[in-house]
N, C-alpha and C positions, 0 to 999 in steps of 0.2 A: 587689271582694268575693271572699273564699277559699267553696266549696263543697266537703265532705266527698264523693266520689266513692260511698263506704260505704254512709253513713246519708242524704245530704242535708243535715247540720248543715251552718249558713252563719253567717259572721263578716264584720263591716265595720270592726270595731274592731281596732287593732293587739294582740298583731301581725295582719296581714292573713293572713300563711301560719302559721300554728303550728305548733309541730314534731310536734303530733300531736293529731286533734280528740281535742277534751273530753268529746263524745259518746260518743262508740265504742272510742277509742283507735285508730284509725288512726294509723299514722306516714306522716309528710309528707314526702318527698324533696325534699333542700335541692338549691343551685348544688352540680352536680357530684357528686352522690349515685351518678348512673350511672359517673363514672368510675370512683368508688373502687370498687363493686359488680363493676366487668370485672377490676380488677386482683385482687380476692380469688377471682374464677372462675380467673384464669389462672392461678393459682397452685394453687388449690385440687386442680384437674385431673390436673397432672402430679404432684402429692406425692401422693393418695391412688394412682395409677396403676403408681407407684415402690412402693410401701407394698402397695399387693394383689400386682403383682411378686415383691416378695419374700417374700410369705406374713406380712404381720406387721398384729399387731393395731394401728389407728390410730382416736382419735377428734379429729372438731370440735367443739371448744364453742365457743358463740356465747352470750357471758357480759351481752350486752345486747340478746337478739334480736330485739326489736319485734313487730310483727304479721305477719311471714311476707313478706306482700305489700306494699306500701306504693304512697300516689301520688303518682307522677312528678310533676316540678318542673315547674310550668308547663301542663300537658297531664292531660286529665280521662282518665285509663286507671292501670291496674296495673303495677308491674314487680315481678317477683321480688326481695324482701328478702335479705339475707343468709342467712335460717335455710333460704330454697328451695333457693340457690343450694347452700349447702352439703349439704339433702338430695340434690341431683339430679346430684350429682359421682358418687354410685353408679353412674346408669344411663349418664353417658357413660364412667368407666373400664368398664363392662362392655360397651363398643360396640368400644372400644381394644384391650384387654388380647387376648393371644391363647391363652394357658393359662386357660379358664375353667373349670376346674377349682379355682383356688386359691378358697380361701373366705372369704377376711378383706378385707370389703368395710368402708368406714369408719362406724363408731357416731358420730351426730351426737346431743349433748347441748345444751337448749336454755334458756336463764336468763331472763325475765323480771318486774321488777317491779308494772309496773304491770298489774291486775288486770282492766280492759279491755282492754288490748293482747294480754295473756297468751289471752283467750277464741279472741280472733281467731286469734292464734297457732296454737292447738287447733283450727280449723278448716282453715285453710290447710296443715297439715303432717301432715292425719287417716292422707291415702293414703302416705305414705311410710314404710317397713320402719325397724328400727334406730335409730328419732328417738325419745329422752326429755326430756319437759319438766317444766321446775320453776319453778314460782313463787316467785318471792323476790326479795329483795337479793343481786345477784352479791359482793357483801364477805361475806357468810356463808355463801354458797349455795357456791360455786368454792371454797373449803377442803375443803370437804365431798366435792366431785366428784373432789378430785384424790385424796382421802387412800381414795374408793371404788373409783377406778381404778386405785390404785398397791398393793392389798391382792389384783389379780388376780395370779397366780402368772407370767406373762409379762408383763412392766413394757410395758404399750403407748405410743406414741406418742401424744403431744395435740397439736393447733394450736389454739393459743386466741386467738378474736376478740372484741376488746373497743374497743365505740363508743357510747359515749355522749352523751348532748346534752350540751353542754358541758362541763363540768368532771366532769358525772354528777350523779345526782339521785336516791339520795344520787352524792357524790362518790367517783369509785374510789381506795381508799388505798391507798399505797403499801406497805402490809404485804400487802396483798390482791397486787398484783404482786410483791413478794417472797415470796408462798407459791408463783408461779409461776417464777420465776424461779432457786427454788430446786432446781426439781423438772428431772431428767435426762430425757432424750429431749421433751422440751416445746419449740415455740415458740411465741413472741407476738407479734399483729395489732393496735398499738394504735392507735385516734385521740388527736391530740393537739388540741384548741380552744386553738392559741396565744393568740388574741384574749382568751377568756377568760380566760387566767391570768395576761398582763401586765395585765388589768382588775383583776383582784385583786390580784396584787402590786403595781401601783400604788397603792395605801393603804397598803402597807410607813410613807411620810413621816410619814404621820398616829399612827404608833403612839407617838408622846412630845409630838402636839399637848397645848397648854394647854386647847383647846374640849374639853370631856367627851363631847358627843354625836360628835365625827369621831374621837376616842381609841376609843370603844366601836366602833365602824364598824370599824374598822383593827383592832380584836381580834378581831372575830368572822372578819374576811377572813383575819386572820394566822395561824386556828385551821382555815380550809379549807387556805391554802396547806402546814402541818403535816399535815396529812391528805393531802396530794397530792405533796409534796417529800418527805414523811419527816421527824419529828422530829429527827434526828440530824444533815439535814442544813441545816433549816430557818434559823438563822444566817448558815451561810455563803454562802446565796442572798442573804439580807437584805442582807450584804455587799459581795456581789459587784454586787448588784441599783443598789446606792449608788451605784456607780463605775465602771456602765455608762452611755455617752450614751443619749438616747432612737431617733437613728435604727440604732443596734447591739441595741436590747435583744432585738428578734423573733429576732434565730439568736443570740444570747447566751445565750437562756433557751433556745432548742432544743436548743442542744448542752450545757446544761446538766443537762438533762433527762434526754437520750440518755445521757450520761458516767454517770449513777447507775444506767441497766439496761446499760450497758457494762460494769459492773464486775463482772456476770453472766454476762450473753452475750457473750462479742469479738466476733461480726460480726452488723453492724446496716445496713440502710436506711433510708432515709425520702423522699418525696414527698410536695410540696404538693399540695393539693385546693383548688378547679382549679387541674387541672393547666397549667402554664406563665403560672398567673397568679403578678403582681408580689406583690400580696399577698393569698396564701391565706387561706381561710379557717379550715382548720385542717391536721396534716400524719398523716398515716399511717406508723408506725412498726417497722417488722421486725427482728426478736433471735431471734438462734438462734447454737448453739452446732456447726452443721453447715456445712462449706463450699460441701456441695451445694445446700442450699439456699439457702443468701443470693447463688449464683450464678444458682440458679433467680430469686428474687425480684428481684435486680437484673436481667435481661433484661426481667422484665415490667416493671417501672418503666420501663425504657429505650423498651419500646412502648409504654406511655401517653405518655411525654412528648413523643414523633414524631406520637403524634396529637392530644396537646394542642395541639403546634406548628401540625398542619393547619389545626385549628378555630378556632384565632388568626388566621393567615395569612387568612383567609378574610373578618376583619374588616379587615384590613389593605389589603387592595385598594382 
């Protein structure tokens, strides 16, 4: 039986863990929620650190922020959500930094849809300087924010985090990351739910079935995966989807994926979650158009996956 840590709301019925009670809107930290959380600290760190350095204005948006705090997998306690960790990147560059004088500490912008998570949100992020939040759908909400912050007379930096429960809820479209994607000094933090989109684009078969109810099924999937591939390029997945075996499809579709925000960004990472597992559950993806930072970002990958390897080894004994 799952227990809301929050409220107390309890569930026997699956799912057993939900990804966020229905009560409150707490968000529920899946397998491996803490790794990805250290790898967005370790990064976050040194870019805002570099970025008050050199005196320039930078924000984070965290375009799916949850409830601030969320509870850990497995264990009745709190950990810091994304939208903390990205407030609290302020007070450790100003423990670092040795000219504190400079004044351009990072603006954290914070997106949430759902309406009880959003509350929560607004609670957990009261005390911290520089954080705005907005209520909404990040497909309308993030146009908004970029075309706010790109009308400041010193074109700032953004790092935008975007994690959504699966596919997203709504789905994030890929015009939604092509408004990012377009934009200079910006990079992007995305989750990828591989699991989820070969679920979906496995109904691709059923789009010319003779059954009417598995043809209807197969349009409704085929009109999320246009929303998530891009209509432009939504064929030529279908295609390629054809005349991929089934044990090739999981990094067939990830580098598929990756090659359409490549044609954006040149240099990209990505790392499964969990990490050094066989098969992830979804993958974390970095684009940017700087060499410092995808140099930054690969090293931290490189230490998550030495300590994936520990945590593994450990079962291996």
């Amino acid at each position: 039986m799952w227990k809301c840590i929050n409220c107390g709301f309890t569930a026997s019925q699956k799912p057993i863990k939900p990804p966020l009670c229905r009560n409150c809107g707490l968000i529920q930290a899946g397998v491996g929620t803490e790794e990805k959380y250290k790898i967005l600290e370790d990064y976050c760190h040194p870019l805002s650190l570099i970025m008050r350095n050199r005196n320039l204005d930078h924000y984070f948006i965290d375009a799916c922020a949850g409830s601030g705090k969320v509870q850990a997998f497995g264990r009745d306690e709190y950990l810091d959500g994304s939208p903390l960790i990205m407030a609290k990147t302020r007070y450790w560059v100003e423990k670092k930094i040795k000219d504190k004088s400079k004044p351009k500490h990072v603006k954290c912008i914070f997106i949430e849809v759902n309406p009880k998570t959003y509350e929560l949100l607004k609670r957990w992020t009261r005390r911290f300087p520089d954080c705005k939040l907005i209520s909404g759908d990040c497909n309308q909400v993030l146009p908004q924010v970029l075309d706010n912050i790109e009308s400041e007379i010193w074109k700032p930096f953004a790092f935008i985090y975007i994690d959504p429960f699966g596919l997203g809820d709504p789905p994030i479209k890929m015009e939604t990351l092509r408004r990012i994607l377009e934009r200079e000094y910006t990079e992007l933090f995305l989750q990828l739910n591989i699991d989820a989109l070969i679920r979906v684009a496995g109904w691709l078969r059923h789009l010319d079935d003779p059954d009417k109810r598995l043809r209807q099924q197969a349009e409704s999937f085929y009109e999320i995966l246009k929303v998530f591939i891009g209509s432009e390029r939504i064929e030529d997945f279908r295609d390629k989807w054809s005349k991929w075996r089934k044990g090739e499809r999981e990094s067939k579709t990830l580098e598929y994926y990756i090659s359409g925000l490549s044609s954006y960004y040149p240099f990209n990472e990505h790392i499964g979650i969990p990490v050094g597992s066989k098969r992830p559950v979804y993958y974390l993806i970095y684009t940017t158009r700087n060499e410092t930072g995808r140099k930054i970002m690969r090293s931290v990958m490189m230490k998550a996956r030495r300590r994936g390897a520990e945590s593994l080894e450990r079962w291996l004994r």
